[in-house]
C-alpha positions, -999 to 999 in steps of 0.1 A, spaced: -252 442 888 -261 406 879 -251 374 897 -270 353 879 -285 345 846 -318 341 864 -321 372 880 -310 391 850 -333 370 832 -367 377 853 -358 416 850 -362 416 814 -390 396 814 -409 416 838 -399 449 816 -410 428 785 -445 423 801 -453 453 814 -443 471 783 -464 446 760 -495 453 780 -484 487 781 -487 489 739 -519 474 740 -534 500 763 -521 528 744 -540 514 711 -568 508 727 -571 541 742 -573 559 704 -612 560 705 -611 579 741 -595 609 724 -623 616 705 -644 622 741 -644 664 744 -611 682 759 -616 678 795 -642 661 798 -639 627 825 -640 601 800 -611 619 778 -590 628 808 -595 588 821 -579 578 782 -551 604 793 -545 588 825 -540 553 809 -521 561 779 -499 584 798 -494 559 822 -477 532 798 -462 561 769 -431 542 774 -436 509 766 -420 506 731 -386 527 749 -389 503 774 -386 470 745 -353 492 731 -342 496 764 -350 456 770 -330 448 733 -299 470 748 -301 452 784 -297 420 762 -279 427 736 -253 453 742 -238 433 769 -198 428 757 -200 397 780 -221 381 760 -208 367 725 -228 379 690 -211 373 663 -221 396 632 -226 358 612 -253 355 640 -268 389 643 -274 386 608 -283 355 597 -309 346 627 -317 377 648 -322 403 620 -330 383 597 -359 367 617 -372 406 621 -369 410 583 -386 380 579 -414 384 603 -420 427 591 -426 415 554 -448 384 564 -471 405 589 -473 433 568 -488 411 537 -507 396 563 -526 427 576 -532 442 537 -546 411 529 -570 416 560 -581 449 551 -583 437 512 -610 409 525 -627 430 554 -636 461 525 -641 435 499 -618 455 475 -597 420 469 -585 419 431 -554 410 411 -544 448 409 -552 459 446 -528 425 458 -500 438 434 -504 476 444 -509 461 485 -474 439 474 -463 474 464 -468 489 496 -454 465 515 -421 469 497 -422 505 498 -427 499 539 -459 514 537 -473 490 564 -493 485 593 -490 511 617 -475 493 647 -447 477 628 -429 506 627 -414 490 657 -395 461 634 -384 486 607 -364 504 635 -350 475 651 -336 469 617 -311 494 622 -309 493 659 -296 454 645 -274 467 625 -254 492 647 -250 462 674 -215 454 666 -203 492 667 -227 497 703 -209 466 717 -171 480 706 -180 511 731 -200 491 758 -168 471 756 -144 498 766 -160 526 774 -159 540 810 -187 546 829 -177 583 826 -176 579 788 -211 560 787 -226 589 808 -210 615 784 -226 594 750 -261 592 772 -258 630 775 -256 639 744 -281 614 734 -306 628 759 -299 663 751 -303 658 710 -326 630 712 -350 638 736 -347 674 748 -345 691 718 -375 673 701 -391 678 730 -388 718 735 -386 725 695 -424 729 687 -421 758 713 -406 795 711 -381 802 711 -369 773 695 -398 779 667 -374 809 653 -345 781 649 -338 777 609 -309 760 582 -283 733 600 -300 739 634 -330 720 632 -306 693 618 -290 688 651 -321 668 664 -312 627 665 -345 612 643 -365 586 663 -347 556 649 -314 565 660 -327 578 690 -339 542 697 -300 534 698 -296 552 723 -323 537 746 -308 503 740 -273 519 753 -296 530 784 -312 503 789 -275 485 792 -259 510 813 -294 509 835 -284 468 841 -246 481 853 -255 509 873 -289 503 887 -311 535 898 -322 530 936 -356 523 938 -369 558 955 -351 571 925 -367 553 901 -401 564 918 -393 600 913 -387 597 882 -417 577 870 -437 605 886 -424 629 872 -424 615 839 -464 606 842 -471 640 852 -453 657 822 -465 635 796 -506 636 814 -501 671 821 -485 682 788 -510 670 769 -540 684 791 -527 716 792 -514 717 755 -546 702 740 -568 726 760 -547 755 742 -549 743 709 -584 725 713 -574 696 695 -548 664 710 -517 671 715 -495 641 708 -460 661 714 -454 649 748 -469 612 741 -436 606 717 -414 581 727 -385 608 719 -397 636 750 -384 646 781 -416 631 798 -415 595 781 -376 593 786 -383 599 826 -412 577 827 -392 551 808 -359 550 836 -383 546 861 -402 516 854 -368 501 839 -351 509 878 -386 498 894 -384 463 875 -351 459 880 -352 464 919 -377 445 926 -373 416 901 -361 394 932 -399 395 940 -409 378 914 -416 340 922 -436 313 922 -469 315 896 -462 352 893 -426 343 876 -445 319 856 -469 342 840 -443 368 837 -419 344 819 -451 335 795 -461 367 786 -420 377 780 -416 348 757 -448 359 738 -448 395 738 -433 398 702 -457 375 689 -481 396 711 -468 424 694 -477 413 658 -509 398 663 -530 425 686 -539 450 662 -558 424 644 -579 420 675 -579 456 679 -598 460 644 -622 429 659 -629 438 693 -635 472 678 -660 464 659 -679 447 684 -675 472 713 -659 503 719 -642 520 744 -666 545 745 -697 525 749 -684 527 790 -665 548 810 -628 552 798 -618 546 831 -630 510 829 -634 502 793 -597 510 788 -585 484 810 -611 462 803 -606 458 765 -569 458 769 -570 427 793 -595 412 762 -573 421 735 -544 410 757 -559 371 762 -569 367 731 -532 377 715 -516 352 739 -543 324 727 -531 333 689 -497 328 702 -504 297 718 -517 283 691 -489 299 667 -461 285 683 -470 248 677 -470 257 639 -434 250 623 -411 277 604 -441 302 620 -432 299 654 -393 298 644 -395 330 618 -426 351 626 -428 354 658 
């Protein structure tokens, strides 16, 4: 689908920048949940964090469009001893990083809270968001077997692997909260694909998305389709059970999978667009997103104790913050990358 490593290029790097504003928006939206069921403000926090659901699928699918490409060479030498090895790196040191935050910010800093904090980190007990590394992790380590079928695998062959993925990675943890799947007992419930190998296969989409591109009108459908599932899943679901329902805003449902293909096809097709200062900003914010990534829960904790998402309507705070949170990461990351080993190893 690619003629050049440009236009390739400014696909993925849209996809990386929508999906890294796209995280930030779904942490900042956790305060608007606690708005009553219904009411304007908590249906304005659905809206937005329905709206980006897929943005860490959308980084797997980015890693596969990349990386699970036979034509280009990664030797296992490589993968290892830079690219994983530079997430291993990078998970430890941010996750010391953010205890030693919360050690300082609750005053509870002492010899035996660092070692059991040191502990923790170890265990991979860490900050919240960085599941996202310890996954990649083993998406890293399955690259050379991914790129032995990408290699020779038809596209008949791909579809049939996609298939299955879809069907034991997304549609059966999607429908198995819910009867009559709720009677299922023993080896059954087994069949399910867990959410880190599921990631796997959304880096093998994300590739075969690059080869065989989704028209645009497509892609449309199925972002709609995917927004209303997710938005009206969880209305509908939370209303019942009078509490969030956080089913449909995994990254491993029907609703986030649709949503996901059709911002990757929308990207894709209209990549061509992107020129001039917009390519700039886009190729800035692609190059920092995983520093991006790292750093924005720190200003989540500060901005959040300043102001809240609450203290205005959802339907403007959300944004609002985000775009906050979102300057001041990229500022850190500025600021990071001039600092050596750091900007080569943790971020």
């Amino acid at each position: 689908m690619e003629t050049t490593k440009t236009a390739r290029n400014t696909g993925i790097d849209l996809l990386k920048s929508v999906a890294i504003v796209g995280v930030i928006v779904i942490h900042t939206c956790y305060d608007g949940y606690s708005n009553p069921i219904l009411s304007f403000d908590w249906l304005s926090t659905v809206f937005w964090g329905s709206m980006v659901r897929a943005s860490v699928p959308i980084f797997f699918m980015c890693s596969g469009a990349l990386m699970m490409n036979p034509s280009k060479e990664l030797p296992v030498k490589k993968l290892y001893a830079r690219k994983l090895l530079r997430i291993v790196v990078s998970m430890f040191a941010w996750a010391f990083a953010y205890k030693a935050y919360h050690l300082l910010v609750s005053g509870a800093f002492s010899a035996d809270s660092v070692v059991y904090a040191i502990k923790e980190v170890l265990l991979f007990r860490q900050e919240f968001h960085l599941y996202f590394l310890q996954i990649m992790v083993i998406v890293y380590a399955f690259l050379p077997v991914i790129r032995i079928i990408t290699r020779h695998a038809s596209k008949r062959e791909l579809e049939y692997a996609l298939a299955l993925w879809f069907l034991l990675g997304i549609v059966y943890p999607t429908v198995r909260p819910f009867w009559p799947f709720t009677l299922l007992s023993g080896f059954p419930l087994q069949w399910a694909i867990n959410m880190t190998y599921a990631a796997i296969g959304y880096g093998l989409l994300g590739y075969y998305l690059t080869q065989h591109l989704i028209p645009a009108k497509y892609s449309v459908l199925l972002l709609a389709a995917g927004f209303l599932i997710v938005s009206g899943g969880t209305a509908i679901m939370s209303q019942r059970t009078g509490a969030l329902y956080e089913n449909f805003f995994e990254g491993m449902t029907v609703g986030v999978a649709l949503l996901a293909v059709g911002i990757f096809g929308l990207c894709y097709n209209y990549r061509d667009g992107v020129r001039g200062k917009a390519a700039i900003i886009v190729a800035g914010l692609s190059k920092a997103s995983f520093c991006i990534y790292l750093v924005h829960v720190f200003w989540l904790y500060i901005i959040g104790a300043l102001i809240s998402v609450n203290d205005f309507p959802c339907i403007i705070s959300i944004p609002a913050i985000s775009c906050l949170n979102l300057a001041a990461s990229y500022c850190t990351y500025l600021v990071l990358s001039k600092i050596p080993v750091i900007n080569k190893w943790l971020m």
